[in-house]
N, CA, C and O atoms as a Tripos MOL2 file, in Angstrom:
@<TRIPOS>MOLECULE
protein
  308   307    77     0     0
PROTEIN
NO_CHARGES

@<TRIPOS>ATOM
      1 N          72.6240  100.3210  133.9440 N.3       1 UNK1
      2 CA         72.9290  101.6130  134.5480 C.3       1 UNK1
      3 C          73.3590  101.4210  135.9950 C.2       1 UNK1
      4 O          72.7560  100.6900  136.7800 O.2       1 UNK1
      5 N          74.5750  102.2140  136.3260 N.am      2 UNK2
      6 CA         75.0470  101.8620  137.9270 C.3       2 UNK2
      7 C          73.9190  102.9340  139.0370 C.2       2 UNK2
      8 O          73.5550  104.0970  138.8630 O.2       2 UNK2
      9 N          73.6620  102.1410  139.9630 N.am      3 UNK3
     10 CA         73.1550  102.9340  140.9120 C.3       3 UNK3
     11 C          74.2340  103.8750  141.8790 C.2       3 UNK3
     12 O          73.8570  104.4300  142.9110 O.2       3 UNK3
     13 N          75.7030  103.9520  141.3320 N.am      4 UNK4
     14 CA         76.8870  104.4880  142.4350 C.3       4 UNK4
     15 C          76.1010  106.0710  142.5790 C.2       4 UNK4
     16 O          75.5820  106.5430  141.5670 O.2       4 UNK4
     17 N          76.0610  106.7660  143.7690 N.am      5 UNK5
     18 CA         75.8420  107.8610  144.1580 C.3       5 UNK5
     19 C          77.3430  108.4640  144.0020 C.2       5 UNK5
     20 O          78.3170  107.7150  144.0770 O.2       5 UNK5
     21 N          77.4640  109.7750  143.7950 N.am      6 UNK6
     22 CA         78.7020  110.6120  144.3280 C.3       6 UNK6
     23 C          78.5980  111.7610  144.5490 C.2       6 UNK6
     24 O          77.8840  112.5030  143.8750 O.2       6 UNK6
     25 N          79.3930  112.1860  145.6820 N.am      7 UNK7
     26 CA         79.0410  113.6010  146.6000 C.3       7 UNK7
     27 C          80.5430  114.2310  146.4760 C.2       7 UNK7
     28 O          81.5940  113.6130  146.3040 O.2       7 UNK7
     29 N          80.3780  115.3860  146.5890 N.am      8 UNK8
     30 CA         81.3440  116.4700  147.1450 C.3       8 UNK8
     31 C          81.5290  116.2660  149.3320 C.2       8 UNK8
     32 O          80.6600  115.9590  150.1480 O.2       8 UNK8
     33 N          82.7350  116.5430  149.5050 N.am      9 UNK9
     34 CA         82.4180  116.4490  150.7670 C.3       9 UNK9
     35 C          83.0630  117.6070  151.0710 C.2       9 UNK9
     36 O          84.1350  117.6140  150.4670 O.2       9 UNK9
     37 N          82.8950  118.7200  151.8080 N.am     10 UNK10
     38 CA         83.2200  119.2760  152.1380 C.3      10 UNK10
     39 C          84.5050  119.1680  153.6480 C.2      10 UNK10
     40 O          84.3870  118.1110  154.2670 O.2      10 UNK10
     41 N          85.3690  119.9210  154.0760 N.am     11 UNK11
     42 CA         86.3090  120.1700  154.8710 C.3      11 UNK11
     43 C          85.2800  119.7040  156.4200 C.2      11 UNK11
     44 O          85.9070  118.8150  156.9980 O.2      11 UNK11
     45 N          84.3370  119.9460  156.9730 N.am     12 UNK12
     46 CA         84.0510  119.8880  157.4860 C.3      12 UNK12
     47 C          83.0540  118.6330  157.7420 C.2      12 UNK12
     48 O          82.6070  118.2400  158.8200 O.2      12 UNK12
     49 N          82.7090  117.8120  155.6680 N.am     13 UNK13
     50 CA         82.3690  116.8580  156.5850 C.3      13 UNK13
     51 C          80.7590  116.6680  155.9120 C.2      13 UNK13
     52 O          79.9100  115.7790  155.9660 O.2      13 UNK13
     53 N          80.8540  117.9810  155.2770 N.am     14 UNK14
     54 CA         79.1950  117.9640  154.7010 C.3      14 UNK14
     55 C          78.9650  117.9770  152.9570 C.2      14 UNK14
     56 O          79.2180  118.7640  152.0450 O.2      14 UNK14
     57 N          78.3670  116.6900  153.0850 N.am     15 UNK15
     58 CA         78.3610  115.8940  151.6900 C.3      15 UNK15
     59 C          77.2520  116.5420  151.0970 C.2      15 UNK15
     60 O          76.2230  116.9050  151.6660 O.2      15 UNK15
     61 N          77.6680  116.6990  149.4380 N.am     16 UNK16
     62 CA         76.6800  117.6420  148.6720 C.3      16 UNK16
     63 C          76.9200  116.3260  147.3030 C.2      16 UNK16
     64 O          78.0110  115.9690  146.8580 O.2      16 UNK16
     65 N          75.5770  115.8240  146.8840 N.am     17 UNK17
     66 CA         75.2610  114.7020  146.2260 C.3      17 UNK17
     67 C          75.2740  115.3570  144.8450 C.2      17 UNK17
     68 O          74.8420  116.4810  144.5850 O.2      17 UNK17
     69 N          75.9230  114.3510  143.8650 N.am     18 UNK18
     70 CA         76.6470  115.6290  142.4050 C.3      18 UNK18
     71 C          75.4900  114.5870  141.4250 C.2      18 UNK18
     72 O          75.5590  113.3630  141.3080 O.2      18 UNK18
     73 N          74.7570  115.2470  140.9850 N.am     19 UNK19
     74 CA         73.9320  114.8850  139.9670 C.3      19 UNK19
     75 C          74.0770  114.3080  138.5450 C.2      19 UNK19
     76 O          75.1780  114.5290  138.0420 O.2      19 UNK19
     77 N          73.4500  113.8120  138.0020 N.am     20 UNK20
     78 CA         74.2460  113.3490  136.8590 C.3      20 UNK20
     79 C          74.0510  114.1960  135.5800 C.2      20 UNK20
     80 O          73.8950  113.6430  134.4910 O.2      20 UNK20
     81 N          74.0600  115.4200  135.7040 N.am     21 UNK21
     82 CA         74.4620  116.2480  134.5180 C.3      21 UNK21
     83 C          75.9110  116.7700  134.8340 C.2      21 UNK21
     84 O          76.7800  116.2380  135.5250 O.2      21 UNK21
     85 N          75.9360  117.8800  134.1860 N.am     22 UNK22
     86 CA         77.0820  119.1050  134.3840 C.3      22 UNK22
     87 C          76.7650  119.9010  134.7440 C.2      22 UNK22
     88 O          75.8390  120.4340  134.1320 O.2      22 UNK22
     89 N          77.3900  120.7010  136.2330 N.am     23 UNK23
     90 CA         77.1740  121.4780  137.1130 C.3      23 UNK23
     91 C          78.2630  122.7710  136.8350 C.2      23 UNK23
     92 O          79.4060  122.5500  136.4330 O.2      23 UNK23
     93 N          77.8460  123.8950  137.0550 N.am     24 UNK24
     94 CA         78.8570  125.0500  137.0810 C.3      24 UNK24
     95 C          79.8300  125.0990  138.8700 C.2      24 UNK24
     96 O          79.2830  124.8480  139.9440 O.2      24 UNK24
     97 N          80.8850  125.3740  138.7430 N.am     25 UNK25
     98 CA         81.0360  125.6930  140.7490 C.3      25 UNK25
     99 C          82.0490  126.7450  140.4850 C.2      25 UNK25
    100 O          83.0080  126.7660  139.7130 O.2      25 UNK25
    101 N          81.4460  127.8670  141.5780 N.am     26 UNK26
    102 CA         82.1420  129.2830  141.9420 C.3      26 UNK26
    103 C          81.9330  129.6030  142.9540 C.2      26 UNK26
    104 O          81.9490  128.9510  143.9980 O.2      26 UNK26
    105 N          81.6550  130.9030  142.7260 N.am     27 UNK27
    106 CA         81.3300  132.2300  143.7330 C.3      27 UNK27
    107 C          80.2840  132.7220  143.4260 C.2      27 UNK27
    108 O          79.4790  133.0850  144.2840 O.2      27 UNK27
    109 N          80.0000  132.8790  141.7630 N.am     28 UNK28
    110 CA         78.4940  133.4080  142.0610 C.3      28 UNK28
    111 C          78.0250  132.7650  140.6190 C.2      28 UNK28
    112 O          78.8000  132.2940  139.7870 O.2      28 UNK28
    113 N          76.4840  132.8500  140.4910 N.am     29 UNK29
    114 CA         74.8890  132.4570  139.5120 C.3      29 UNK29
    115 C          75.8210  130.9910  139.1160 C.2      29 UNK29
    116 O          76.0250  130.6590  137.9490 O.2      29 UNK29
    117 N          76.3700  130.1400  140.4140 N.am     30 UNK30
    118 CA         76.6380  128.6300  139.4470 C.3      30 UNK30
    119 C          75.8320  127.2120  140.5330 C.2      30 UNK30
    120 O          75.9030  127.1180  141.7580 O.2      30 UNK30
    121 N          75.3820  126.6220  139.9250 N.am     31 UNK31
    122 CA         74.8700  125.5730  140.8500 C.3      31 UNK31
    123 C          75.1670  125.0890  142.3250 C.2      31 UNK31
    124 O          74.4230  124.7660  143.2500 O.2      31 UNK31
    125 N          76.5190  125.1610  142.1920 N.am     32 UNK32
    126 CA         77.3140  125.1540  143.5740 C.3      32 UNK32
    127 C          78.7290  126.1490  143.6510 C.2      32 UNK32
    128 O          79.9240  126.0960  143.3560 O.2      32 UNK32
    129 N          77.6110  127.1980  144.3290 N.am     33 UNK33
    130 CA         78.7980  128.0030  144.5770 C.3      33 UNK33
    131 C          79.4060  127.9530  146.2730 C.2      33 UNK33
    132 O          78.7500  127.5510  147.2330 O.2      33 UNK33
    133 N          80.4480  128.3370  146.3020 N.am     34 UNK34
    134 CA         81.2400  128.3070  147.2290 C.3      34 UNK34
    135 C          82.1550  129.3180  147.6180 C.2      34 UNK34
    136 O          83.1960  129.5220  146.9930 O.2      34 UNK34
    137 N          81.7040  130.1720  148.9500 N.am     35 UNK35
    138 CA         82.2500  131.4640  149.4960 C.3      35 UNK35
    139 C          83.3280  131.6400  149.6750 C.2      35 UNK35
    140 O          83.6290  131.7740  150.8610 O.2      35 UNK35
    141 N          84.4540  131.7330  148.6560 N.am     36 UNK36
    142 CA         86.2510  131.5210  149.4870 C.3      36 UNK36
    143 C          86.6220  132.7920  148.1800 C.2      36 UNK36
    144 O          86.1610  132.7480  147.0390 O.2      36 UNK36
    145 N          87.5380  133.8490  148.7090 N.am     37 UNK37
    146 CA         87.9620  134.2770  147.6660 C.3      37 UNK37
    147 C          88.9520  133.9140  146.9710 C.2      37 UNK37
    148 O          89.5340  134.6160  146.1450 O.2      37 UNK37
    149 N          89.2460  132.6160  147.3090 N.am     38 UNK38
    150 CA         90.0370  131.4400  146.3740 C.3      38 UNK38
    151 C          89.4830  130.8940  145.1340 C.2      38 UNK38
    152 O          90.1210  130.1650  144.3740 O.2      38 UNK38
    153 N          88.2610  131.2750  144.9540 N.am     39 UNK39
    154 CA         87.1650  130.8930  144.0890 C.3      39 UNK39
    155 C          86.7550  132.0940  143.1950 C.2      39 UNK39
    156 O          86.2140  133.1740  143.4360 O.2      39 UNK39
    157 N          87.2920  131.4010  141.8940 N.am     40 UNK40
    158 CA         86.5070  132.8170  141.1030 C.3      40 UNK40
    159 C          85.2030  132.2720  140.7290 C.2      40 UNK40
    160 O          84.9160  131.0880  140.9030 O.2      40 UNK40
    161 N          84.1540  133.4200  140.0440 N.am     41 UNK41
    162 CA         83.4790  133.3240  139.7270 C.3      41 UNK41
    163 C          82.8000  132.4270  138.9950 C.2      41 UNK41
    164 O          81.6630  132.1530  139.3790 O.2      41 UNK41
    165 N          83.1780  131.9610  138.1380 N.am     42 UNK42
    166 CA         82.8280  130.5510  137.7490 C.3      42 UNK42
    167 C          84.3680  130.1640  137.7870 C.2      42 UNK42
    168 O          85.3430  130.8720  137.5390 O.2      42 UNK42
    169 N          84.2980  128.7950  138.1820 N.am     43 UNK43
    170 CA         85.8240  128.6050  138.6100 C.3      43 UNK43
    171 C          86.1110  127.0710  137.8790 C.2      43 UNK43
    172 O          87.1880  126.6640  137.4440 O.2      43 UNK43
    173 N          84.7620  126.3480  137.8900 N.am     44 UNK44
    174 CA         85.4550  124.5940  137.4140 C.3      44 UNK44
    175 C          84.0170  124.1570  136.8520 C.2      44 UNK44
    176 O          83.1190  124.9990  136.8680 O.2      44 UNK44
    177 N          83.7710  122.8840  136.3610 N.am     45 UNK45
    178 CA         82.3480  122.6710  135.6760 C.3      45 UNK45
    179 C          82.7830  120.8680  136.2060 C.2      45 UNK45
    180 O          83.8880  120.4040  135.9250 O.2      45 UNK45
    181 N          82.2060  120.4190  136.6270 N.am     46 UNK46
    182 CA         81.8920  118.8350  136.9100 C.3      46 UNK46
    183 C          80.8100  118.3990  135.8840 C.2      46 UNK46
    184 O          79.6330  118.7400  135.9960 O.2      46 UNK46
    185 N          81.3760  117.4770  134.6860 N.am     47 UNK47
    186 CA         80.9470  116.5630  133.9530 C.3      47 UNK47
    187 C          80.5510  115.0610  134.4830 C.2      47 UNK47
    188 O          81.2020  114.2770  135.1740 O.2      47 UNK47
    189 N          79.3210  114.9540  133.9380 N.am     48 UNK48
    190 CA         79.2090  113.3410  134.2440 C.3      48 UNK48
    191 C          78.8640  112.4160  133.3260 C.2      48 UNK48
    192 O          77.8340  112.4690  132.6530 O.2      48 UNK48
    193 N          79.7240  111.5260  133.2660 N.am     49 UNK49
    194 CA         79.9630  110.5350  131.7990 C.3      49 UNK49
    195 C          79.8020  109.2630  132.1740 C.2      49 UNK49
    196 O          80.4640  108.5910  132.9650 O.2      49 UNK49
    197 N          78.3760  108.8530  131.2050 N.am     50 UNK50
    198 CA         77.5770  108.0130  131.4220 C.3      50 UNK50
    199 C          77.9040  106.3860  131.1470 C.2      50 UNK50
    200 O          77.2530  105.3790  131.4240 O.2      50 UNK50
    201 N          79.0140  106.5480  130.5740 N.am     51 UNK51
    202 CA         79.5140  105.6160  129.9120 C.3      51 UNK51
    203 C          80.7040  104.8370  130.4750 C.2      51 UNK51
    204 O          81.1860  103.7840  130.0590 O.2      51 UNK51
    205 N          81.1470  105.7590  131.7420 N.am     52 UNK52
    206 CA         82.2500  105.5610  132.4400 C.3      52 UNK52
    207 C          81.7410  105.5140  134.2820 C.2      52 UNK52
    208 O          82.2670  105.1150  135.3210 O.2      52 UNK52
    209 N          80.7120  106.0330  133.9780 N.am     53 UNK53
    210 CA         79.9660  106.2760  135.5790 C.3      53 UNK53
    211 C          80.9890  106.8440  136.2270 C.2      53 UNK53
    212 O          81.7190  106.1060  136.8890 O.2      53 UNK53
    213 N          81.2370  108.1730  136.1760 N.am     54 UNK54
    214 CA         82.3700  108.8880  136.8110 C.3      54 UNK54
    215 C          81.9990  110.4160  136.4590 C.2      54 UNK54
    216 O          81.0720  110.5070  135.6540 O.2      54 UNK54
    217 N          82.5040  111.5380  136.8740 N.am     55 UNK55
    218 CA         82.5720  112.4580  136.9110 C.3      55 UNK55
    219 C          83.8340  113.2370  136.7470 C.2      55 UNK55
    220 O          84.7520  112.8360  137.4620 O.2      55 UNK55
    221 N          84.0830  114.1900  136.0250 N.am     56 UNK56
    222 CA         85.4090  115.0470  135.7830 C.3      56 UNK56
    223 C          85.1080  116.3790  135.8620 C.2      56 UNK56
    224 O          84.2660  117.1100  135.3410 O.2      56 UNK56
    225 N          86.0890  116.5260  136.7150 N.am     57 UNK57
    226 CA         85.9710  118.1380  137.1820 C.3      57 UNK57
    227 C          87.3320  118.9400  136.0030 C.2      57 UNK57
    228 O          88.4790  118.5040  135.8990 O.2      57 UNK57
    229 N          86.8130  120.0620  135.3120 N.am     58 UNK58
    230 CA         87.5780  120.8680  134.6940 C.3      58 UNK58
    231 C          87.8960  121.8820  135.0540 C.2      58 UNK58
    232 O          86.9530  122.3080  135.7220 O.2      58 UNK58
    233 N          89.0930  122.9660  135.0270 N.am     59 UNK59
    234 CA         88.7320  123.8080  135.1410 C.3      59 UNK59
    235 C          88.5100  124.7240  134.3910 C.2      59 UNK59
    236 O          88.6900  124.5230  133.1900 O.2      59 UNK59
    237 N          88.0560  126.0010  134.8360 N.am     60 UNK60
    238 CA         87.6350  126.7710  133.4780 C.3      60 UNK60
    239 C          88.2780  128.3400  133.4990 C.2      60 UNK60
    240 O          87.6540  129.3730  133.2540 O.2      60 UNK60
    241 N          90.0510  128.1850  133.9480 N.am     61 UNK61
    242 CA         90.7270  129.1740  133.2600 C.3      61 UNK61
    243 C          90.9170  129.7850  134.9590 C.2      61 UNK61
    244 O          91.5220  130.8450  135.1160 O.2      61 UNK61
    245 N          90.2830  128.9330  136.3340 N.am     62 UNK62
    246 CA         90.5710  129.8680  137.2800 C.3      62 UNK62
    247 C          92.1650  130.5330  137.5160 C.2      62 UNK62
    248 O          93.1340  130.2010  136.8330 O.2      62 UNK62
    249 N          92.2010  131.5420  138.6380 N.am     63 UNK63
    250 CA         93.4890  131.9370  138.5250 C.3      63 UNK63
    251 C          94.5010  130.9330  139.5790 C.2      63 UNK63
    252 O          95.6560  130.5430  139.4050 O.2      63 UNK63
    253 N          93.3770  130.6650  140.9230 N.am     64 UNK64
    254 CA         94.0690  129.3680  141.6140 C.3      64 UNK64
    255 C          94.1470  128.4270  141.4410 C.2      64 UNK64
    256 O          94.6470  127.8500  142.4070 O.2      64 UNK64
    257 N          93.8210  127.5530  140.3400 N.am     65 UNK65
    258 CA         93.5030  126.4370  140.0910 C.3      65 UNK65
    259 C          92.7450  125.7180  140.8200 C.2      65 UNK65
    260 O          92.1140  126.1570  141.7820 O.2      65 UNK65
    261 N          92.7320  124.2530  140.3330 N.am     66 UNK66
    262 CA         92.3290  122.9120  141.4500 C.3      66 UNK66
    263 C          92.4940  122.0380  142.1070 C.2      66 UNK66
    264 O          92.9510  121.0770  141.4870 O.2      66 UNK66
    265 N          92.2480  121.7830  143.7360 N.am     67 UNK67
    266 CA         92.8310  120.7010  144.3340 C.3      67 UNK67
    267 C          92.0000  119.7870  144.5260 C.2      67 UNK67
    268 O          90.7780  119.9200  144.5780 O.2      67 UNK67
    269 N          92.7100  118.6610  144.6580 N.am     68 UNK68
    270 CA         91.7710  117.3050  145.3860 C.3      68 UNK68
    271 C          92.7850  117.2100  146.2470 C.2      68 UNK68
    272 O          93.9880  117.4370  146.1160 O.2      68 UNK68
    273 N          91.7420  116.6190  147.6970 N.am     69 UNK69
    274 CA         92.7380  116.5190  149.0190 C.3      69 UNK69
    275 C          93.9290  116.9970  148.8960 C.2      69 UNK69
    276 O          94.9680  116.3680  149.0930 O.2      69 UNK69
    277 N          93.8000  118.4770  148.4630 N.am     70 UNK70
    278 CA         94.9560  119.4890  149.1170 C.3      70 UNK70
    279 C          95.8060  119.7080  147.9640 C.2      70 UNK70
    280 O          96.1810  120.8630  147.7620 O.2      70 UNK70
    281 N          96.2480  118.5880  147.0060 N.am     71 UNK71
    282 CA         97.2700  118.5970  146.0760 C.3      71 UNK71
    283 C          96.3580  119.3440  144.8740 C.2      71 UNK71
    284 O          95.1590  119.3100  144.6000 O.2      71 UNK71
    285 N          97.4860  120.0160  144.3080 N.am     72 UNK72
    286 CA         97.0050  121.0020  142.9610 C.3      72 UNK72
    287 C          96.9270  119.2960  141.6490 C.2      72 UNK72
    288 O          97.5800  118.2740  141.4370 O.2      72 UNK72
    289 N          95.5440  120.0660  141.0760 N.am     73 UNK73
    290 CA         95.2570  118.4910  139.9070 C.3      73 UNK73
    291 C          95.0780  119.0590  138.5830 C.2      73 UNK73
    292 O          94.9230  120.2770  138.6710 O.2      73 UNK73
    293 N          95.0510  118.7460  137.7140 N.am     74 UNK74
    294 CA         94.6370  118.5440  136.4360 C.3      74 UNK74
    295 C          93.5720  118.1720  135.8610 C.2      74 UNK74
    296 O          92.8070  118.5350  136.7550 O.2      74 UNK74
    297 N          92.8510  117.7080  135.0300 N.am     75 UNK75
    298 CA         91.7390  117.1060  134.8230 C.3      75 UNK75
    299 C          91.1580  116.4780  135.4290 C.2      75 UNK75
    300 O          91.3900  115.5120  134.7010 O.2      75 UNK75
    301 N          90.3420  115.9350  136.4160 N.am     76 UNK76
    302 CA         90.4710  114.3700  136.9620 C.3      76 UNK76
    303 C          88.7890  114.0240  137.2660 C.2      76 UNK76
    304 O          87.7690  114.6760  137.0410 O.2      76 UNK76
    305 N          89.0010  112.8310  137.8140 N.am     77 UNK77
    306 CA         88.0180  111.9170  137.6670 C.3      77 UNK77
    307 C          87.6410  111.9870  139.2680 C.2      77 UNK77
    308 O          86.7320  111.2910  139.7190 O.2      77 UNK77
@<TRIPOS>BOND
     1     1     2 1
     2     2     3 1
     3     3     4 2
     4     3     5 am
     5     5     6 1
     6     6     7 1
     7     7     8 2
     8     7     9 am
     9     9    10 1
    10    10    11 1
    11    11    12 2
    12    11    13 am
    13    13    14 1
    14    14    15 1
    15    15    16 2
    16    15    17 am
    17    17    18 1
    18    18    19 1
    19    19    20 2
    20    19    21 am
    21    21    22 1
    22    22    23 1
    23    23    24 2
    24    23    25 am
    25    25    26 1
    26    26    27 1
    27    27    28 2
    28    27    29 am
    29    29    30 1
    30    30    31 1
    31    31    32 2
    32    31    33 am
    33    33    34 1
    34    34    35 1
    35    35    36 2
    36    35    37 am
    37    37    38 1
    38    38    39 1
    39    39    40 2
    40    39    41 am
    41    41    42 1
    42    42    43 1
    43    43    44 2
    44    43    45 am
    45    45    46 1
    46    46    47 1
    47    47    48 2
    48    47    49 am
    49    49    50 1
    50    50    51 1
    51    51    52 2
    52    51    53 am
    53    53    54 1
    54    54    55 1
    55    55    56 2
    56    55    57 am
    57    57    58 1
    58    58    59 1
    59    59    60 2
    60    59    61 am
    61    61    62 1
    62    62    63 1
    63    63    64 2
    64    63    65 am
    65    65    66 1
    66    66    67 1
    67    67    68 2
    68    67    69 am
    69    69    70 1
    70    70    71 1
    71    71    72 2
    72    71    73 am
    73    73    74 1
    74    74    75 1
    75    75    76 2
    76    75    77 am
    77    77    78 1
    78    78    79 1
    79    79    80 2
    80    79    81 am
    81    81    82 1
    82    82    83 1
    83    83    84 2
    84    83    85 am
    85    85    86 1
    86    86    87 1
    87    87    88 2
    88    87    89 am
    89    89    90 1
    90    90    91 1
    91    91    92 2
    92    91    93 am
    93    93    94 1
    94    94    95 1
    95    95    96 2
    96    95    97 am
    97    97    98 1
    98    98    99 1
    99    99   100 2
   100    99   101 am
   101   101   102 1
   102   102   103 1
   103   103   104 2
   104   103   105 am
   105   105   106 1
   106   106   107 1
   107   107   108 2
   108   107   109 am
   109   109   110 1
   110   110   111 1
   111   111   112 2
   112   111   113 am
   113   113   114 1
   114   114   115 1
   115   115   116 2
   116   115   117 am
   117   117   118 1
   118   118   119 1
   119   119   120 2
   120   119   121 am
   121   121   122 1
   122   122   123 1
   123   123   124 2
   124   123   125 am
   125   125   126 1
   126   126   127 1
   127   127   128 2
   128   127   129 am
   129   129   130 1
   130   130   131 1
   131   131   132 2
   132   131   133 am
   133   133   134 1
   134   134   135 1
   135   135   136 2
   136   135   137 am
   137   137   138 1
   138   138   139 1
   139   139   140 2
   140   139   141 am
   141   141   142 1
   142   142   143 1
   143   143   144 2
   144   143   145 am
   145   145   146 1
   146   146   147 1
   147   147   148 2
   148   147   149 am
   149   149   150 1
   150   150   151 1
   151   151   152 2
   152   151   153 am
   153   153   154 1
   154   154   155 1
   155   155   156 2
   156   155   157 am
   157   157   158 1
   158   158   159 1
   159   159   160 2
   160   159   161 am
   161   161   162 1
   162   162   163 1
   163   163   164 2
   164   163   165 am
   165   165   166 1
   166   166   167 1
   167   167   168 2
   168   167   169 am
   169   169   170 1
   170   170   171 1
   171   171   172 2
   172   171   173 am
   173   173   174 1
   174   174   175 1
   175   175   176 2
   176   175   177 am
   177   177   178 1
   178   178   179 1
   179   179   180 2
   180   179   181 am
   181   181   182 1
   182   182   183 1
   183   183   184 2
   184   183   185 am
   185   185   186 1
   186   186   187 1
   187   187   188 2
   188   187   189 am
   189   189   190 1
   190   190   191 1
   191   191   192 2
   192   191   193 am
   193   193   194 1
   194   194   195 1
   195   195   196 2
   196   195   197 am
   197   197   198 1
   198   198   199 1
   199   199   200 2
   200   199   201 am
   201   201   202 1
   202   202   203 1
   203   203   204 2
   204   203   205 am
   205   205   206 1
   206   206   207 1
   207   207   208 2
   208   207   209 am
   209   209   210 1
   210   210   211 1
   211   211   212 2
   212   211   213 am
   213   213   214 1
   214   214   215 1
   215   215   216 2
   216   215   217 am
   217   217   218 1
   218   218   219 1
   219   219   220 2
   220   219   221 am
   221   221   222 1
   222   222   223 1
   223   223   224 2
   224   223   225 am
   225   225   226 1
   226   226   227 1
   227   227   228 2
   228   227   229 am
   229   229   230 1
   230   230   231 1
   231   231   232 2
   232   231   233 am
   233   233   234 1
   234   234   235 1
   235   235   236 2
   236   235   237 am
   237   237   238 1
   238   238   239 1
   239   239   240 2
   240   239   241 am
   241   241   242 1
   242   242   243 1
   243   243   244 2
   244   243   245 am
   245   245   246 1
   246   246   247 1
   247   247   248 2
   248   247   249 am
   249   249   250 1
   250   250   251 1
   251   251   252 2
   252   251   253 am
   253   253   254 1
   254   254   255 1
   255   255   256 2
   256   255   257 am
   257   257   258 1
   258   258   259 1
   259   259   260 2
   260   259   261 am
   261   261   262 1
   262   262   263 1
   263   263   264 2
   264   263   265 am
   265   265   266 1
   266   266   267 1
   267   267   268 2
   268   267   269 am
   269   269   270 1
   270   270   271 1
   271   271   272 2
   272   271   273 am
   273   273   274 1
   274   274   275 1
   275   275   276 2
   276   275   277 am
   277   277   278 1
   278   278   279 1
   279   279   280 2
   280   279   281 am
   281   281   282 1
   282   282   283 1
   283   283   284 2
   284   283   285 am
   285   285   286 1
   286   286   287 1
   287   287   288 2
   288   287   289 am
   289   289   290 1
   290   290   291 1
   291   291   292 2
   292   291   293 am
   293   293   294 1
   294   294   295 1
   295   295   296 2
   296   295   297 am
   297   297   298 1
   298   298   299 1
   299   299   300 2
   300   299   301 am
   301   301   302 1
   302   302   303 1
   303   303   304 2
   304   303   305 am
   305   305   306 1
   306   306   307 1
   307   307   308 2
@<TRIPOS>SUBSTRUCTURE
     1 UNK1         2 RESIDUE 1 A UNK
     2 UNK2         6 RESIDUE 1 A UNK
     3 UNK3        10 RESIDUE 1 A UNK
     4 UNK4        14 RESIDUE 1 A UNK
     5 UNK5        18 RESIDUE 1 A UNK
     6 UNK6        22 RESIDUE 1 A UNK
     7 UNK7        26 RESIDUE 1 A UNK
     8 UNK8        30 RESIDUE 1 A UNK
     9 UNK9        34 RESIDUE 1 A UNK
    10 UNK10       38 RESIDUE 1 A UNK
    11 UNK11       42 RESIDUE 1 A UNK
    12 UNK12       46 RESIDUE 1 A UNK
    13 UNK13       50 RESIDUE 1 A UNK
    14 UNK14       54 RESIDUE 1 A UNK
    15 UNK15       58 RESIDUE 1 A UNK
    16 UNK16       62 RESIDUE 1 A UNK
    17 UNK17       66 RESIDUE 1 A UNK
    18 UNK18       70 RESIDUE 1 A UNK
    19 UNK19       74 RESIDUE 1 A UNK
    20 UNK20       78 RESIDUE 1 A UNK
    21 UNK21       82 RESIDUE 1 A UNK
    22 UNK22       86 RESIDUE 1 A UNK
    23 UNK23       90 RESIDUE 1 A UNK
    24 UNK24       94 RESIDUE 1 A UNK
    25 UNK25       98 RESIDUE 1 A UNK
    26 UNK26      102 RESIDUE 1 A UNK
    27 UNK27      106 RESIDUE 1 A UNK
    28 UNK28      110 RESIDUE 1 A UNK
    29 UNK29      114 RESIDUE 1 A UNK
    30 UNK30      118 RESIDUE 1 A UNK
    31 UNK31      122 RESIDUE 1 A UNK
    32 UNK32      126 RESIDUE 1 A UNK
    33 UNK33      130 RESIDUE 1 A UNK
    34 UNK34      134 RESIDUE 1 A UNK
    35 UNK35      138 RESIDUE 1 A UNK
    36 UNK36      142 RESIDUE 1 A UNK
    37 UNK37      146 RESIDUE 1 A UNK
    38 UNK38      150 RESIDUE 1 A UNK
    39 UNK39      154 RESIDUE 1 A UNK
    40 UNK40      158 RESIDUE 1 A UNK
    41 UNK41      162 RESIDUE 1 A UNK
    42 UNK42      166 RESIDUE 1 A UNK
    43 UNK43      170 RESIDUE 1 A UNK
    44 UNK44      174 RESIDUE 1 A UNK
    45 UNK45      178 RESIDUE 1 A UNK
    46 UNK46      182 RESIDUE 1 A UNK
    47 UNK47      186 RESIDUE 1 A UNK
    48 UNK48      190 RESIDUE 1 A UNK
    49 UNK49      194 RESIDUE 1 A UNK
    50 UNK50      198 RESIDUE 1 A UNK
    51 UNK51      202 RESIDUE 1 A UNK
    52 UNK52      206 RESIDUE 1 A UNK
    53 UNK53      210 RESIDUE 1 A UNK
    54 UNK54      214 RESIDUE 1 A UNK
    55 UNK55      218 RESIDUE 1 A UNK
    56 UNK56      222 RESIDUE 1 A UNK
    57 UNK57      226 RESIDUE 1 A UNK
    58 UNK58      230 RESIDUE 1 A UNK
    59 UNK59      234 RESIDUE 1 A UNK
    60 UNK60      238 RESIDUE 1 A UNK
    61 UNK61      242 RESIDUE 1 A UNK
    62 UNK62      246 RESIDUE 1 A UNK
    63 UNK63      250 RESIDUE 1 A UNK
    64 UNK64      254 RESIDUE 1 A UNK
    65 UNK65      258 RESIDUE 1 A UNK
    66 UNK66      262 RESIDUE 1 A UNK
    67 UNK67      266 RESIDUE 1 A UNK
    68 UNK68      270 RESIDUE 1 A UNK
    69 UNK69      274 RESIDUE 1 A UNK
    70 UNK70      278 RESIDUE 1 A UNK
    71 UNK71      282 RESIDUE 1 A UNK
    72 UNK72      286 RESIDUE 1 A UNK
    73 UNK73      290 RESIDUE 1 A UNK
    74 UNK74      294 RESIDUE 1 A UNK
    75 UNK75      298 RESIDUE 1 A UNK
    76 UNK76      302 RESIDUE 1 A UNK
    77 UNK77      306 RESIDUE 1 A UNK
């Protein structure tokens, strides 16, 4: 089993440590929600796959979609 940690980092810098289940992320009742009205309500779900020691963020139908560092993504790791 890998000991790799992995965090969310926020714009500013402040790292939020992603657990090894599946997390909900929005605006509101999700594990990590996040205040932007760029964000719907439940907006993406972060999977973590044990087998790959990685994490995939989905999304789940938002209307803005998802970026990593800025660029609009797709499935990803």
């Amino acid at each position: 089993m890998s000991l790799t940690s992995w965090f969310l980092v926020s714009s500013g810098g402040t790292r939020h440590r992603l657990p090894r289940e599946m997390i909900f992320v929005g605006r509101d009742d999700c594990e990590l929600m996040l205040q932007s009205r760029s964000v719907d309500k439940q907006h993406a779900v972060i999977n973590y796959e044990l087998t790959s020691d990685e994490h995939k963020v989905k999304d789940l139908g938002s209307l803005n979609g998802r970026k990593a560092s800025n660029q609009p993504t797709s499935e990803q790791q």
